[in-house]
C-alpha positions in Angstrom: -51.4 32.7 16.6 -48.4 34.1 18.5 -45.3 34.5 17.7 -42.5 31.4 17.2 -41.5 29.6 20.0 -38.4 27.5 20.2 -38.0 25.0 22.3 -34.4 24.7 23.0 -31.1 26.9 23.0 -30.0 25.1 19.8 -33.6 25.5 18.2 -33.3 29.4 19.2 -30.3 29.5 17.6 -30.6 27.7 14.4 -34.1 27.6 14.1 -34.9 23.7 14.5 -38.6 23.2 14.6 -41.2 24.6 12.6 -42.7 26.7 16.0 -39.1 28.6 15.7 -39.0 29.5 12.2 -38.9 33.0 11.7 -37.9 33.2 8.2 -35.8 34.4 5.6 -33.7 37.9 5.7 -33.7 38.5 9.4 -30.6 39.8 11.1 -29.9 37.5 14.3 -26.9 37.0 16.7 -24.2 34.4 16.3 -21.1 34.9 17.9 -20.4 37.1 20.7 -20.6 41.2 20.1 -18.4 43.1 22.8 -15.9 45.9 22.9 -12.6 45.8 25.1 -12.1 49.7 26.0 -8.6 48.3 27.6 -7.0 45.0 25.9 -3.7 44.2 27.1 -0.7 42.5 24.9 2.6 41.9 26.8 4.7 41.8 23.6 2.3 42.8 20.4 4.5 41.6 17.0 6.0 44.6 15.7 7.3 42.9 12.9 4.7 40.5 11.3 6.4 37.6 8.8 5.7 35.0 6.7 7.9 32.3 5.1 6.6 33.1 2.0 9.5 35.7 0.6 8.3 39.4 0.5 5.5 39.0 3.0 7.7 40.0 6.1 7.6 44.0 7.6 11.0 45.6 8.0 10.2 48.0 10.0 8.7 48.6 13.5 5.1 49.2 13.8 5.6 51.3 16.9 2.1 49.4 18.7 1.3 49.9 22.5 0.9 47.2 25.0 -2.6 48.5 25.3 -5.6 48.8 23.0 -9.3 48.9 22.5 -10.9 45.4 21.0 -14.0 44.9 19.8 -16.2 42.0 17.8 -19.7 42.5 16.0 -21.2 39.6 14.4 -24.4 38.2 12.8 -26.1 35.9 11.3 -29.0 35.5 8.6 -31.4 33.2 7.2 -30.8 33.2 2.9 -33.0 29.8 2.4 -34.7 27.5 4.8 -36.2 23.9 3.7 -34.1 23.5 0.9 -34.8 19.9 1.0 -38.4 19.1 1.5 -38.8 20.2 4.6 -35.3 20.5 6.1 -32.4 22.0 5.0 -31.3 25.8 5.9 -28.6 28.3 4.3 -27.5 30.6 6.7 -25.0 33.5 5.7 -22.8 35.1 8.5 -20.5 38.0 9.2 -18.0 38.6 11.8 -15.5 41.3 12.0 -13.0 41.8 14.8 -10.7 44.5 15.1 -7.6 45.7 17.3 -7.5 49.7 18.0 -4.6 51.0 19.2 -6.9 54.0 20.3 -4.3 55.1 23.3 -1.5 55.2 20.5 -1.3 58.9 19.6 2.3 59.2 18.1 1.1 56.4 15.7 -2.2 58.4 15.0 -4.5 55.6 17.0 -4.5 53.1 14.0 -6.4 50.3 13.5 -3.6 47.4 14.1 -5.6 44.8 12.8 -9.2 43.9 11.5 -10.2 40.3 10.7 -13.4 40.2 8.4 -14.9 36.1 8.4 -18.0 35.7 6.2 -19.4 32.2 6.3 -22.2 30.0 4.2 -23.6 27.3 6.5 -25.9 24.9 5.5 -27.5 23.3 8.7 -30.3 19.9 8.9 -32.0 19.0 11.7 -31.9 15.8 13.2 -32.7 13.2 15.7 -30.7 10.8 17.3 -29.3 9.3 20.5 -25.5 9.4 21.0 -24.0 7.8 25.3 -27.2 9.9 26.6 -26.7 13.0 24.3 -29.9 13.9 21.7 -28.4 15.2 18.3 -30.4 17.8 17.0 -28.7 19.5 14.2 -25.7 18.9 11.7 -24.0 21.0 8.8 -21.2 21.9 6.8 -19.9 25.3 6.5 -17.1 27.2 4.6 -15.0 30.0 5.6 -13.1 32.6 4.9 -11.0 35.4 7.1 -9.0 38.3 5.9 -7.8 40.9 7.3 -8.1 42.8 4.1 -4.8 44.6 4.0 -2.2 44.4 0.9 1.3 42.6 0.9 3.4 42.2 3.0 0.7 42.4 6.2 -1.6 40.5 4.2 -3.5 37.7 6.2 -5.6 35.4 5.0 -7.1 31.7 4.9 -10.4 29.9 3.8 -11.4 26.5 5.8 -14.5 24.1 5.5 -16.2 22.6 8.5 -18.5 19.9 9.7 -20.7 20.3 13.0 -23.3 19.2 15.2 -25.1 20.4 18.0 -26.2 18.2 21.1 -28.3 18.6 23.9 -29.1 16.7 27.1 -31.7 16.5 29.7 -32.8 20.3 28.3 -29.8 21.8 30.6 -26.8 21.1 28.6 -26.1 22.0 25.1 -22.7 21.9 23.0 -21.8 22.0 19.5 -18.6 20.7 18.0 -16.9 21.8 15.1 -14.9 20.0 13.1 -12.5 22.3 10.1 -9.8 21.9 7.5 -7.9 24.3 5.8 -8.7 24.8 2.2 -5.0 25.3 0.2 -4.8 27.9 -1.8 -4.8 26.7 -5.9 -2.7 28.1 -8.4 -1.5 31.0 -6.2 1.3 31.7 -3.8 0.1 30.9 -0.3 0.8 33.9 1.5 0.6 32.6 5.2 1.7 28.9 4.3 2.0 28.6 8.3 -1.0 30.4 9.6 -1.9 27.0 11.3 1.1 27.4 13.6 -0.3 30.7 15.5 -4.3 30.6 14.7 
């Protein structure tokens, strides 16, 4: 027996049949991994704010126009057939981060890294939808930080739905549908993140 075989982008992806499972515990890819040596900003915020009272910088962060930018990411299997035989927890990780690696009076810092884990649960399925064969659906929560302290704190945690589609095995898309999850019995530090994200 060889080794699996999927059939389709989204079962390559996500795993879909039994001929593409490859287990539990396996790093894979998930969104794109790429590094910007030159990433230009024509006005970069050198004074980050909030509404929320004491979550505002005073003073300037001195940033270039120009920095490095890079993204890894990945993606890997906890669970699969949770439910009989469908029914897959994936966990994920994506970190992005703006370098201001050309910025030597400021000592090249770091300007901003966004860490997003994420728990998916993902079924597949079978249906017709105006020409379009439904193969997969899930929910999924989110969080993304950029792990820094007050007053540059940045943070927010969302749920989503999706589904992946495919059609005549040459087009593929997946739609996401999210919400922001308020934060309970805390100060919301970024009550208007929606406004610029």
């Amino acid at each position: 027996q060889g080794p699996p075989v999927a059939s389709s982008l989204l079962d390559s992806r996500w795993e879909l049949t039994r001929n593409a499972k490859l287990g539990t515990f396996g790093m894979r890819a998930y969104k794109p991994v790429y590094l910007l040596p030159a990433f230009y900003t024509d006005s970069p915020n050198q004074f980050p704010s909030s509404p929320e009272p004491g979550h505002s910088v005073t003073e300037s962060e001195k940033l270039d126009e120009v920095e490095a930018k890079f993204q890894i990411s990945f993606k890997t299997k906890i669970a699969q057939n949770l439910f009989g035989d469908n029914g897959d927890l994936w966990g994920a990780y994506t970190q992005t981060s703006r370098w201001q690696m050309y910025n030597g009076d400021a000592s090249r810092p770091f300007r901003e890294t966004n860490y997003e884990p994420e728990l998916m649960l993902l079924f597949r399925n079978r249906y017709q939808l105006m020409g379009w064969s439904g193969r997969m659906a899930g929910i999924s929560i989110n969080h993304q930080s950029n792990g820094r302290s007050d007053k540059l704190s940045r943070s927010w945690n969302r749920i989503y739905a999706m589904a992946g589609f495919e059609k005549d095995d040459r087009f593929t898309a997946q739609v996401r549908l999210w919400q922001r999850l308020r934060e309970n019995g805390a100060k919301d530090n970024n009550p208007d993140i929606l406004r610029h994200i």
